[in-house]
C-alpha positions as CSV (number, residue, x, y, z in Angstrom):
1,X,-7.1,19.8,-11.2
2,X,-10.5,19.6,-9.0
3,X,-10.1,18.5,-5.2
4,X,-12.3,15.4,-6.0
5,X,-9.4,14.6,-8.6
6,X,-6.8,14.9,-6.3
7,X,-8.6,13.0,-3.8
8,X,-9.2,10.3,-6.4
9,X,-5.2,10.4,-7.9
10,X,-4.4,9.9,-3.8
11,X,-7.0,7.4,-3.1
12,X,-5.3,5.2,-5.7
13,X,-2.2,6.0,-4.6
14,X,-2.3,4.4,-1.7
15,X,-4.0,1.4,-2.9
16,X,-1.1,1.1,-5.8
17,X,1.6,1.2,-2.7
18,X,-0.8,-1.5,-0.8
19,X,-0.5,-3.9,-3.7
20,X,3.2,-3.2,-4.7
21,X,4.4,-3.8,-1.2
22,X,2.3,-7.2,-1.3
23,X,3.5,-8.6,-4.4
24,X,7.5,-7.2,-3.7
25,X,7.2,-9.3,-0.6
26,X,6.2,-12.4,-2.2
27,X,8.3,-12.1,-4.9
28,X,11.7,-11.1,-2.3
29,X,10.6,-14.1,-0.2
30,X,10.3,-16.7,-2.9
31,X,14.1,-15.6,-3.9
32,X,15.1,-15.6,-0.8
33,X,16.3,-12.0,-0.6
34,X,14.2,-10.9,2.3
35,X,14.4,-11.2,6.0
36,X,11.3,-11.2,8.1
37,X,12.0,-8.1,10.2
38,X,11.8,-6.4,6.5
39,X,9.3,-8.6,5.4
40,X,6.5,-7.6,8.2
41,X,8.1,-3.8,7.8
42,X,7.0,-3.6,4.2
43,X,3.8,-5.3,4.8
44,X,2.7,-3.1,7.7
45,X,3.6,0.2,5.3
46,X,1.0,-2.3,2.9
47,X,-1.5,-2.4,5.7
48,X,-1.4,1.6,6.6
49,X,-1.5,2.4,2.9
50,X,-4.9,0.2,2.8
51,X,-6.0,1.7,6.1
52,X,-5.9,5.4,4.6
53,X,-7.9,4.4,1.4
54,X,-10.3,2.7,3.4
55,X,-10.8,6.0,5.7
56,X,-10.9,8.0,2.8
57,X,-13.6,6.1,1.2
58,X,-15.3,6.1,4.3
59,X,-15.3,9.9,4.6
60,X,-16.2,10.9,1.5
């Protein structure tokens, strides 16, 4: 696999965890499953995952 592949597969990655942890909080919180401590916890791991795609598209 070529490094620009890699850095792609990662790149996406990160931007799949960003959405996943976006749409699991709204769906947690509309069934009332979630508390907010875990609720801001997951969305912060949402916000770093963006945060590193955004740097790496920056840097390439």
């Amino acid at each position: 696999m070529k490094k620009n592949n890699v850095k792609e597969l990662i790149r996406l990655i990160f931007k799949a965890v960003t959405l996943a942890m976006g749409v699991a909080v709204v769906a947690l919180s509309i069934m009332n499953k979630l508390d907010t401590q875990t609720a801001v916890t997951m969305l912060g791991i949402g916000v770093a995952g963006s945060g590193v795609a955004l740097l790496m598209d920056k840097n390439s």
